[in-house]
Residue, then its C-alpha position, 0 to 999 in steps of 0.5 A: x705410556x700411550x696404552x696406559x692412559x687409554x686405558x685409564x680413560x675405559x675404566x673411568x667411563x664404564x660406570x658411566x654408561x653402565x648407569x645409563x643402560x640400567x635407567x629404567x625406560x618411561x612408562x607409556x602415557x596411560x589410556x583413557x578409561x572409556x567412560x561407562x554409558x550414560x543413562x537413556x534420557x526419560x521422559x517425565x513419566x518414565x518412558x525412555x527417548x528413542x534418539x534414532x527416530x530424531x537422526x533423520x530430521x537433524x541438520x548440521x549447523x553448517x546447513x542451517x546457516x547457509x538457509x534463509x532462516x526466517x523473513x522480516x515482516x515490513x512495518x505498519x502503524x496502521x492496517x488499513x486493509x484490517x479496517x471493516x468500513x472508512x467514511x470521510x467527507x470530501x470535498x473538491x474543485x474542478x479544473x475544467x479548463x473554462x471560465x466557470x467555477x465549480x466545486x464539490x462536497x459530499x461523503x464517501x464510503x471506503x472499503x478493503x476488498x482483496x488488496x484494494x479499496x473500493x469507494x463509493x461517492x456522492x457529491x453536490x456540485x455547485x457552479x458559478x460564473x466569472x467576470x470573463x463568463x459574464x462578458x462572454x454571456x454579451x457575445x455570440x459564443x459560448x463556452x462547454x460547461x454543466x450546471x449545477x448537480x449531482x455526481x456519483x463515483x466508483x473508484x478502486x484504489x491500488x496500493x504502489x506504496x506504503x510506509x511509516x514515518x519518522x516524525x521530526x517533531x515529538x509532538x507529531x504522531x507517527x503515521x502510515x503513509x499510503x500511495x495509491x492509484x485509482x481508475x473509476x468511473x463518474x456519473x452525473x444527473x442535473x436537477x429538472x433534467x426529467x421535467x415534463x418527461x414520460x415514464x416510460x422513456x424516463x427511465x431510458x434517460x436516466x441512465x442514457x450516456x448522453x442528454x436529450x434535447x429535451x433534457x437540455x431545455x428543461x435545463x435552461x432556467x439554472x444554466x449559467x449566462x455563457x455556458x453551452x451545456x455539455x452532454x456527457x453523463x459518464x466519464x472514466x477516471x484515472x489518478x493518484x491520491x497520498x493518503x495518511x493514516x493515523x494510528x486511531x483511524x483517523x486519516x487525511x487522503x489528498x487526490x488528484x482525478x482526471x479524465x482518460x483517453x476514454x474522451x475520445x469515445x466519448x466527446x466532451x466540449x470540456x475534453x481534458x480536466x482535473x479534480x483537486x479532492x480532500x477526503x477527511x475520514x475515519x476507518x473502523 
């Protein structure tokens, strides 16, 4: 009986696996066609491109971008250094530390050479006393000063820094804002300090670092009433200015001067004092 069922269950079966070992076995996955060569790149007039020639001179974009690509260039709203000539009117006061007044007015030629801005300036310097002055004229002493006269600076300026602003308001301009120290020299010359000189010890005087007796006298008639004249001629000068630019030229250059060690090489009765200055201008 046993036999007889297995039997059935062989013949039943044959068919089956007799289809599966006659199925047809996949086709393999066809390969792709090479494609044919692509034409060589011409030229407009027809002459072909030799890539190899460019090989060596290209660079994998993981190389490029791990180099300095380029550099930001920093912002002007006005070149000063490009300006050919700046001319302003200055005007000063002098601090000198006594109990005389003195101010300044002149003008001033300004000019960029090889990253600094050299200046040349000529001014009148007008003095006057005070109460205090006054009062010391009726004592014995007297107090170091110099009369009115003529004073000439040449100073360079350094650029320390430099930028463009951000106006709050609409209606103001932006402007190139300038920080600048500058170091230079002053000389001085009094009206009638010459008088009743001879030519040839003139010229020697003019220039001379410090003043005579005799061009102290001369100066007698026009000195203030307590004033002791002080007869330094040059002085060297060290300070800061903020200058502000505008885009049509036009800038506005506040300073502050004052006097270096240098003093003590050269003794002043003023020593140590300061000069306020405001320099109103145009640059072409």
């Amino acid at each position: 009986m046993i036999r007889e069922v297995a039997l059935a269950c062989v013949l039943v079966a044959a068919p089956v696996f007799a289809g599966v070992s006659d199925a047809p076995e996949p086709a393999a996955p066809a390969q792709p066609e090479a494609p044919a060569d692509a034409p060589p790149e011409t030229t407009a007039s027809g002459d072909v491109i030799d890539e190899t020639t460019l090989q060596s001179h290209r660079t994998p974009f993981e190389v490029l971008s791990e180099r300095m690509i380029g550099q930001t260039s920093r912002a002007v709203r006005y070149d000063w250094r490009r300006s050919t000539v700046q001319v302003a009117v200055s005007g000063s006061m002098l601090l000198e530390l006594n109990n005389f007044n003195s101010a300044r007015i002149g003008g001033v030629l300004r000019a960029p050479v090889s990253g600094l801005l050299v200046e040349v300036g000529l001014h009148y310097v007008g003095v006057w006393g005070s109460d205090a002055s006054t009062k010391l004229s009726l004592t014995p002493y007297r107090q170091a000063g110099r009369p009115r006269r003529f004073e000439l600076d040449l100073l360079a300026g350094y650029a320390l820094g430099e930028g463009v602003t951000t106006p709050r308001w609409s209606f103001i301009p932006a402007t190139e804002l300038v920080f600048m120290v500058h170091l230079g020299v002053r000389a001085r010359w009094y009206e009638q300090e010459l008088d009743d000189t001879k030519w040839d010890a003139a010229l020697g005087n003019f220039f001379s670092p410090r003043l005579s007796d005799h061009q102290v006298q001369n100066m007698e008639s026009y000195r203030v009433p307590g004033m002791e004249i002080d007869r330094t001629r040059y002085d060297l000068l060290m300070g800061f200015s903020f200058s502000v630019y505008f885009q049509n030229g036009a800038f506005i250059s506040p300073r502050i001067m004052s006097t270096t060690p240098f003093v003590l090489l050269n003794p002043s009765g003023l020593s140590w004092w300061w000069d306020l200055t405001l320099q109103l201008g145009w640059s072409f």
